[in-house]
KOLBA-342817 format. One record per atom (N, C-alpha, C): residue in three letters; chain; atom name; x, y, z. Coordinates in Angstrom, 2 decimals, always signed. Example, Ala and Ser with C-alpha at 12.3 -4.5 7.8 and 13.67 -1.06 7.14 Angstrom:
BEGIN
> residu | chaine | atome | xx | yy | zz
> ala | A | N | +13.19 | -5.69 | +7.80 .
> ala | A | CA | +12.30 | -4.50 | +7.80 .
> ala | A | C | +13.20 | -3.30 | +7.80 .
> ser | A | N | +12.85 | -2.25 | +7.08 .
> ser | A | CA | +13.67 | -1.06 | +7.14 .
> ser | A | C | +12.90 | +0.03 | +7.87 .
***
This chain:
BEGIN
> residu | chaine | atome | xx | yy | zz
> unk | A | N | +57.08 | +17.83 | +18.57 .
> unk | A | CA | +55.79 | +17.20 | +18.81 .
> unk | A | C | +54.91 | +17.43 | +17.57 .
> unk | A | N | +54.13 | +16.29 | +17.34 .
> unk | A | CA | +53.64 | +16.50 | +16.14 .
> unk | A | C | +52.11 | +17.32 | +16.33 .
> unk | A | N | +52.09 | +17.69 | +15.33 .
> unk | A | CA | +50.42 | +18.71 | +15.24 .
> unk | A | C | +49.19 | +17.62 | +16.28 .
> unk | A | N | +48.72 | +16.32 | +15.37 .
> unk | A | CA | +47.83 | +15.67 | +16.44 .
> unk | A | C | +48.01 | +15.62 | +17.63 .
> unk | A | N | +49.58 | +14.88 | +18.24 .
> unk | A | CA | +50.15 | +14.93 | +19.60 .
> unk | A | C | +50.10 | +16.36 | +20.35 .
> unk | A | N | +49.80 | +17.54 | +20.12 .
> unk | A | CA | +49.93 | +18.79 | +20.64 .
> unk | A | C | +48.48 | +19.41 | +20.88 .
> unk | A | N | +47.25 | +19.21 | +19.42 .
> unk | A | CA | +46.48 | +19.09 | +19.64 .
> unk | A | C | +45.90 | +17.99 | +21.28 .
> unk | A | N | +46.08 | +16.43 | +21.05 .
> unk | A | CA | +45.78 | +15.69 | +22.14 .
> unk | A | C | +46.20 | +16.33 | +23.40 .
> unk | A | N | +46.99 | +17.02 | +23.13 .
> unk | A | CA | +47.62 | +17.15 | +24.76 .
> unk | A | C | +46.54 | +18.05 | +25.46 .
> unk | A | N | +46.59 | +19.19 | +24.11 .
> unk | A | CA | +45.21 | +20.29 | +24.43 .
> unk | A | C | +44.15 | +20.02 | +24.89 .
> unk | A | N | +43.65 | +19.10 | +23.98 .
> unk | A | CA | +42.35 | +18.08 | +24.25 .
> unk | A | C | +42.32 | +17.40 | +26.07 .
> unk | A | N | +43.44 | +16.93 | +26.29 .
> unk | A | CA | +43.13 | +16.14 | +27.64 .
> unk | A | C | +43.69 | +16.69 | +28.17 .
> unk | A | N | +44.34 | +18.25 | +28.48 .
> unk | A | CA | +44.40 | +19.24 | +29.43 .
> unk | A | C | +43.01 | +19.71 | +29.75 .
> unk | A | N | +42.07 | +20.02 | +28.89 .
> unk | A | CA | +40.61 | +20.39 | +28.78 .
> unk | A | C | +40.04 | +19.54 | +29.55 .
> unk | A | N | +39.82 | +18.15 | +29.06 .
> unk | A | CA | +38.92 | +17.31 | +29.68 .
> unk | A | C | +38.92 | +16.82 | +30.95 .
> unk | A | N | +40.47 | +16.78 | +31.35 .
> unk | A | CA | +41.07 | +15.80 | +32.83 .
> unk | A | C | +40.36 | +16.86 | +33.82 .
> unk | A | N | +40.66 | +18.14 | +33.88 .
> unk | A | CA | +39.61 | +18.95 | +35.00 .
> unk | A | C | +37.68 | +18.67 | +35.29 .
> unk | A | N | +37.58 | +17.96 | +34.18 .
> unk | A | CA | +36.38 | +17.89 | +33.63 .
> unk | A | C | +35.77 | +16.80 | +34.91 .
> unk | A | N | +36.75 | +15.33 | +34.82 .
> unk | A | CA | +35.92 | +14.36 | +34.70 .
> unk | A | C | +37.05 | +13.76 | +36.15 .
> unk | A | N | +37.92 | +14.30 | +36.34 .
> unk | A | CA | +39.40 | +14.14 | +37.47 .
> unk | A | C | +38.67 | +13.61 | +39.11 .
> unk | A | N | +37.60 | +15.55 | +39.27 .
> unk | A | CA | +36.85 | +14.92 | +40.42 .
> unk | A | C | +35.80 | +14.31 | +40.50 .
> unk | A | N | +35.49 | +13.61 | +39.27 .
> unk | A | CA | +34.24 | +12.52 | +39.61 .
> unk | A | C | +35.05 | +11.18 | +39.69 .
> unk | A | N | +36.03 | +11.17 | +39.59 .
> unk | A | CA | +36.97 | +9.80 | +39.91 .
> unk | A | C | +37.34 | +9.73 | +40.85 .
> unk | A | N | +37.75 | +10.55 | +41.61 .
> unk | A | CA | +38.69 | +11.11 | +42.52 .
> unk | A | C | +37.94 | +10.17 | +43.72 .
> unk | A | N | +38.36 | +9.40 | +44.85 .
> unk | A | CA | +38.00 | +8.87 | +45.65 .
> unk | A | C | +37.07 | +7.66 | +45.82 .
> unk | A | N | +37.46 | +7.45 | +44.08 .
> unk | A | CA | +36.10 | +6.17 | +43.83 .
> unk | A | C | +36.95 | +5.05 | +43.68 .
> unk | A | N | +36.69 | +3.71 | +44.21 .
> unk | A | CA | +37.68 | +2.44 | +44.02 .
> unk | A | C | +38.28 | +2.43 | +42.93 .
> unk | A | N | +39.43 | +2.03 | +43.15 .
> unk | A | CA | +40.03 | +1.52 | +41.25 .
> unk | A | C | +39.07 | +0.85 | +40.19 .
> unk | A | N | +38.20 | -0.13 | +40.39 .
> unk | A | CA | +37.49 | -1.10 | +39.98 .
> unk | A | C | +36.37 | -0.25 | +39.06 .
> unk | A | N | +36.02 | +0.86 | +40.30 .
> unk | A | CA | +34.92 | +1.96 | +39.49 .
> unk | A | C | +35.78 | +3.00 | +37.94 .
> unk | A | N | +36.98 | +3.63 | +38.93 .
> unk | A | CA | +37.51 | +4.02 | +38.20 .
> unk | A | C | +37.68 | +3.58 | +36.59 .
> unk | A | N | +38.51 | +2.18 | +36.52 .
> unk | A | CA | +38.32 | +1.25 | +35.59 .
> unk | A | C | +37.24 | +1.37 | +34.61 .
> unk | A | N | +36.32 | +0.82 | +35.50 .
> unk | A | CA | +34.95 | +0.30 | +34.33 .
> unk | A | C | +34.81 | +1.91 | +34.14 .
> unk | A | N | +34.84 | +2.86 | +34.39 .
> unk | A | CA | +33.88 | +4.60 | +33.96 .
> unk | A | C | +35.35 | +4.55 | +32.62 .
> unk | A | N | +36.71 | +4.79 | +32.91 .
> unk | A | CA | +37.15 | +4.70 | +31.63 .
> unk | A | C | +37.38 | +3.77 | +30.91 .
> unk | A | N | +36.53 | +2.05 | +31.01 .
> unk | A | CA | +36.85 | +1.01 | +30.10 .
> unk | A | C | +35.59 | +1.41 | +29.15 .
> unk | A | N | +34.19 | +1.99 | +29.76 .
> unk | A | CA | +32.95 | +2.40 | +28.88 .
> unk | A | C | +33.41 | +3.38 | +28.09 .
> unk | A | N | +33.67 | +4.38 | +28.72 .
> unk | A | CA | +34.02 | +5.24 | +27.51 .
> unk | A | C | +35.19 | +5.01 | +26.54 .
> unk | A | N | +36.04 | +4.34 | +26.81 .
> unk | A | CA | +36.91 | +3.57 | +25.17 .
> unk | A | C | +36.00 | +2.69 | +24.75 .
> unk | A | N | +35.06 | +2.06 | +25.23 .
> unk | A | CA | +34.32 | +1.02 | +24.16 .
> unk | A | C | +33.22 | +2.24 | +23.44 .
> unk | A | N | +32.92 | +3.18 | +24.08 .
> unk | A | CA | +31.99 | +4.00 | +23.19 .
> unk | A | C | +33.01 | +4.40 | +22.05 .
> unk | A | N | +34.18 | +4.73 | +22.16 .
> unk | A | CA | +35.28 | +4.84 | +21.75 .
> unk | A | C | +35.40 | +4.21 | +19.79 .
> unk | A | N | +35.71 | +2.80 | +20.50 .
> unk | A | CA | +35.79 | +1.98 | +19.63 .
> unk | A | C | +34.69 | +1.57 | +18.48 .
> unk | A | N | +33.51 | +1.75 | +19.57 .
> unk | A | CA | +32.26 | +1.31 | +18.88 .
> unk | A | C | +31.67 | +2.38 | +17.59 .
> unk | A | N | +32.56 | +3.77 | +18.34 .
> unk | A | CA | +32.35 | +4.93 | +16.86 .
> unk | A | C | +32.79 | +4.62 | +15.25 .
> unk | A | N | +34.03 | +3.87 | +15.64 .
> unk | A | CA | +34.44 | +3.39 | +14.75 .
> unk | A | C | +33.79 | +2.29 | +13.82 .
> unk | A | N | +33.58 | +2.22 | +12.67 .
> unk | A | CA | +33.34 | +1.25 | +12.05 .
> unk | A | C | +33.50 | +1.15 | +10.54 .
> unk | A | N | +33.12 | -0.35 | +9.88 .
> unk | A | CA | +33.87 | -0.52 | +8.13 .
> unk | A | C | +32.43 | -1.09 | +7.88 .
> unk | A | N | +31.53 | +0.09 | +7.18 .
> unk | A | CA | +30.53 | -0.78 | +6.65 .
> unk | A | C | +30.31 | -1.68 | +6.10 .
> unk | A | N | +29.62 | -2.72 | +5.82 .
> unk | A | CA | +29.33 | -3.83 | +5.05 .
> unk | A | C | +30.42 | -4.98 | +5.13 .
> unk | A | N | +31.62 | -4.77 | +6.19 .
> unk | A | CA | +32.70 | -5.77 | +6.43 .
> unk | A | C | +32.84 | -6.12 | +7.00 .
> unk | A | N | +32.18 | -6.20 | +8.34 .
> unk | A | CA | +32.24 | -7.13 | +9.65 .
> unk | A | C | +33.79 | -7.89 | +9.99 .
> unk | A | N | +34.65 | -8.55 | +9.07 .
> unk | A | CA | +35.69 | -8.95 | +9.22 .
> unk | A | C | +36.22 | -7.52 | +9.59 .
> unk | A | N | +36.61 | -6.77 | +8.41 .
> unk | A | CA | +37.69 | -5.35 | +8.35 .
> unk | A | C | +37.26 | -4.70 | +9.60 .
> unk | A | N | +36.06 | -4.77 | +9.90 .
> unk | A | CA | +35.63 | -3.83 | +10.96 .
> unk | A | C | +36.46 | -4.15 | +12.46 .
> unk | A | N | +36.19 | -5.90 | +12.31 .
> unk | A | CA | +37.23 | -6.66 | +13.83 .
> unk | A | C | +38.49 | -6.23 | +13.71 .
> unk | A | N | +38.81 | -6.20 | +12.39 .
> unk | A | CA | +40.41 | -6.37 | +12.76 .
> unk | A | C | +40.81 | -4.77 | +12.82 .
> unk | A | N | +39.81 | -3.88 | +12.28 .
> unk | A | CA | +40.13 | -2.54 | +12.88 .
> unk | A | C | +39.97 | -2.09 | +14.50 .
> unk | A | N | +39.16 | -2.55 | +14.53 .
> unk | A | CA | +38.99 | -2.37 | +16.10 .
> unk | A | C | +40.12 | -2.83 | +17.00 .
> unk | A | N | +40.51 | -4.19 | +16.56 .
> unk | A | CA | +41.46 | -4.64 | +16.87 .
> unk | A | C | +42.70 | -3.87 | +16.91 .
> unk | A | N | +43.02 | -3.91 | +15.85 .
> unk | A | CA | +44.29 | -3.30 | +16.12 .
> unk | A | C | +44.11 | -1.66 | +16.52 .
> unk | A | N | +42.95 | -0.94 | +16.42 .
> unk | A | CA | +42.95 | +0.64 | +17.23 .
> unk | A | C | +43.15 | -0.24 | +18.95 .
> unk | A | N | +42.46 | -0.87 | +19.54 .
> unk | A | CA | +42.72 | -1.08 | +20.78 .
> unk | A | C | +43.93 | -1.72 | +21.13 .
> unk | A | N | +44.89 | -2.36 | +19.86 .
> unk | A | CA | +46.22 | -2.15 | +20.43 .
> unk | A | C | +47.01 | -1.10 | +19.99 .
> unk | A | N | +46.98 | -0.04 | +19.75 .
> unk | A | CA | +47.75 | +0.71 | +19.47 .
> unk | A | C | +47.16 | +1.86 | +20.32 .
> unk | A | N | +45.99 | +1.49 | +21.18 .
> unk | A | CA | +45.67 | +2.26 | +22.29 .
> unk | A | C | +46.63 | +2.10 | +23.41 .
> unk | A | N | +46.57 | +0.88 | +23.71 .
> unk | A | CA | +46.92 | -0.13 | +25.06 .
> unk | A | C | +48.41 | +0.27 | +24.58 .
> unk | A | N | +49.08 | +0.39 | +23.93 .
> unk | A | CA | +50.21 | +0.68 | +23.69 .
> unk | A | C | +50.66 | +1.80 | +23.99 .
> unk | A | N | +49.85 | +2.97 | +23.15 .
> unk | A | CA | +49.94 | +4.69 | +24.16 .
> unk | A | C | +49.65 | +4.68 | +25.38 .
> unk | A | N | +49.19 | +4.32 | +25.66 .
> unk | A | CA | +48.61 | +4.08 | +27.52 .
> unk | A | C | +49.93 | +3.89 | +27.82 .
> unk | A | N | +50.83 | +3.29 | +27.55 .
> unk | A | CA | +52.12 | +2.62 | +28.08 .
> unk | A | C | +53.02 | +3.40 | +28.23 .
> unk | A | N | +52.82 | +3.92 | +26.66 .
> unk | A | CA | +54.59 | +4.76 | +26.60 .
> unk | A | C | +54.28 | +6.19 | +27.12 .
> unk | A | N | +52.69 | +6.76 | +27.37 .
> unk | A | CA | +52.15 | +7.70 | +28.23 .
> unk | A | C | +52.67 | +7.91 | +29.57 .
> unk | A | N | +52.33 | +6.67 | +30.52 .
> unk | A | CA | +52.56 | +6.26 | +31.82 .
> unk | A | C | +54.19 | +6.01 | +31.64 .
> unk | A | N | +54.85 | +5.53 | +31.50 .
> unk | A | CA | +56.55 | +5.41 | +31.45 .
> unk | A | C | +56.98 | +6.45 | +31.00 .
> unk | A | N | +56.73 | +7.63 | +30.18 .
> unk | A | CA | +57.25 | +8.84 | +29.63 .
> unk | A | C | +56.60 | +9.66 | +31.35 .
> unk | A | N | +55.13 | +9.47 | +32.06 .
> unk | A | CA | +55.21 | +10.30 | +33.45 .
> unk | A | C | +55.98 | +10.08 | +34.06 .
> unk | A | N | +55.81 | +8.51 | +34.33 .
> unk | A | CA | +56.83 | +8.24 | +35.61 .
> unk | A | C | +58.23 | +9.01 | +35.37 .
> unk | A | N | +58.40 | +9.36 | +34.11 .
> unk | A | CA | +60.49 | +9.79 | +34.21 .
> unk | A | C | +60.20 | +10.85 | +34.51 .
> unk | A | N | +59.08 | +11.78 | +34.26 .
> unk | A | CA | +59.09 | +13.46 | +34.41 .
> unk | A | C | +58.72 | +13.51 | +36.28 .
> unk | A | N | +57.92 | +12.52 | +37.02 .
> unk | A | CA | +58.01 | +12.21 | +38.33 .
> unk | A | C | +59.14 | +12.51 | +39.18 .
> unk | A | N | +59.70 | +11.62 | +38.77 .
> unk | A | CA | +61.37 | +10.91 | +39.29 .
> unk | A | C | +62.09 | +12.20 | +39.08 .
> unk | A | N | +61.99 | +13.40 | +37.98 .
> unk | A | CA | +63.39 | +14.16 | +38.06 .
> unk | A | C | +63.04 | +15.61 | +39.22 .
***
């Protein structure tokens, strides 16, 4: 595992106790929008001064290479589930 990936893990072992039971029993829909705001605060940290283009297509592609970890996140649980 690499240094960042080990760090992250640290990181959202910390936080998931944090923020777990204020989700906990709230519709999906809520759920959703509380972590779709905080990736757009996310994203919005990010920025390419004075480039408005560079800036889209950074954003861009950080939110697919988000939507992408989200993936191989959730399919790497589900196998540790299942055994």
């Amino acid at each position: 595992m690499s240094e960042a990936a080990t760090l992250a893990e640290m990181l959202s072992a910390e936080i998931w106790p944090l923020i777990a039971p204020r989700l906990r029993g709230k519709p999906p829909e809520v759920q959703s929008a509380v972590l779709a705001d905080l990736t757009a605060k996310w994203v919005l940290a990010h920025y390419v001064p004075g480039n408005p283009a560079e800036q889209a297509e950074f954003r861009r592609q950080l939110l697919q290479d988000h939507i992408e970890l989200i993936r191989d996140l959730v399919e790497i649980a589900d196998r540790e589930r299942m055994q």
